[in-house]
C-alpha positions as CSV (number, residue, x, y, z in Angstrom):
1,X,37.8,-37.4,-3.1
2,X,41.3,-36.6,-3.3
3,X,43.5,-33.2,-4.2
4,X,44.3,-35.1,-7.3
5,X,40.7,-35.8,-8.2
6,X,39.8,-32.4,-7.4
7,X,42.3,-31.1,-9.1
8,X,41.6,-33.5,-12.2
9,X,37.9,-31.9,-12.2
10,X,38.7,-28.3,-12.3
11,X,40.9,-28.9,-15.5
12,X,37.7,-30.5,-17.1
13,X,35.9,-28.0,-15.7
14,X,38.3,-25.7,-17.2
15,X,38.4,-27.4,-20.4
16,X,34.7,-27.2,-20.8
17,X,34.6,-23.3,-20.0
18,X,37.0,-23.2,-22.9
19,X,34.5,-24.9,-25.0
20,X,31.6,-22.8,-23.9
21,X,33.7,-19.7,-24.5
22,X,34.0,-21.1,-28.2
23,X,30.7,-21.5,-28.7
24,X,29.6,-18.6,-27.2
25,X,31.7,-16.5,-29.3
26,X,30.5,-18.0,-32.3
27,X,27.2,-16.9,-31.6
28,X,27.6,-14.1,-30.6
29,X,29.4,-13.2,-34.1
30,X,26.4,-14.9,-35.9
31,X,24.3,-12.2,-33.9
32,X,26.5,-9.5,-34.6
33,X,26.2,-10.3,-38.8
34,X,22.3,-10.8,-38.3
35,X,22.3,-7.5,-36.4
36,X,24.1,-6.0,-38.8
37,X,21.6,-7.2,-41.7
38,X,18.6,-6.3,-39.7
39,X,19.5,-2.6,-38.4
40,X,20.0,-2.0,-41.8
41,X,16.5,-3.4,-43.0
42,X,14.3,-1.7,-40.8
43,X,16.6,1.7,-41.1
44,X,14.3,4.6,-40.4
45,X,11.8,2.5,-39.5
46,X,9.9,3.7,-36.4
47,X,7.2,1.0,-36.2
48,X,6.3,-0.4,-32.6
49,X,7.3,-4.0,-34.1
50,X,11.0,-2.4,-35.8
51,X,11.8,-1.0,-32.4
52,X,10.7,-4.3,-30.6
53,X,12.9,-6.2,-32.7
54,X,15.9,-3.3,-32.6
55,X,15.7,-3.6,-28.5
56,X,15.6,-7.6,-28.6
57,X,18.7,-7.1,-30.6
58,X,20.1,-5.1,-28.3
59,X,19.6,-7.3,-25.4
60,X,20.4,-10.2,-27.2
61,X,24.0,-8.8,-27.6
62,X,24.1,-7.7,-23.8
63,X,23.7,-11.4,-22.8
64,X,26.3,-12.9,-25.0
65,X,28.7,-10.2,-23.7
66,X,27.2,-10.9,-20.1
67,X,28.1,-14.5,-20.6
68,X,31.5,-13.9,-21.8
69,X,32.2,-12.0,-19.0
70,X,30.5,-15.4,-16.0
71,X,32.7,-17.8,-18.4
72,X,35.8,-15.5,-17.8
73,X,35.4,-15.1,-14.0
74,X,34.4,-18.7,-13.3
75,X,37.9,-19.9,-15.4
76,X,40.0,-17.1,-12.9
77,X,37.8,-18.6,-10.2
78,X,38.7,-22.0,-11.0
79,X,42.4,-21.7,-12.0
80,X,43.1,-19.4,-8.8
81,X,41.8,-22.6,-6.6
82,X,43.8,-25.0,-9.1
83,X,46.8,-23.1,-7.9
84,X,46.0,-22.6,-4.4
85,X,45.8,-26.7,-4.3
86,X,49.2,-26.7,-5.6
């Protein structure tokens, strides 16, 4: 494999991190909105299940961030070694 074609696959690779971070954005506003909605339904609510559901919530959001965050440093990662190829 050449610099060229190495080169040529960290732009797709690139490309497709740009994707994912699209995509991953977009649910993770669809989360927030169903968050939202369901904080407010089960409001005062201390049933085992509410609280279940209010900490899967919680976690659910910590991922997408968490993701955001691997797609980020995998793009520096990969740009920094596009450059370093020249």
């Amino acid at each position: 494999m050449s610099v060229g074609d190495v080169k040529a696959d960290l732009r797709d690779g690139n490309q497709s991190l740009d994707q994912a971070k699209t995509t991953i954005e977009g649910i993770g506003a669809a989360l927030a909105e169903l968050r939202s909605l369901a904080l407010a339904t089960l409001h005062d609510s201390q049933h085992p299940e509410a609280k279940k559901a209010r900490s899967a919530l919680a976690e659910a959001t910590r991922e997408v961030e968490l993701t955001l965050r691997t797609v980020a440093v995998a793009k520096d990662r990969s740009t920094a070694f596009l450059k370093a190829l020249g």
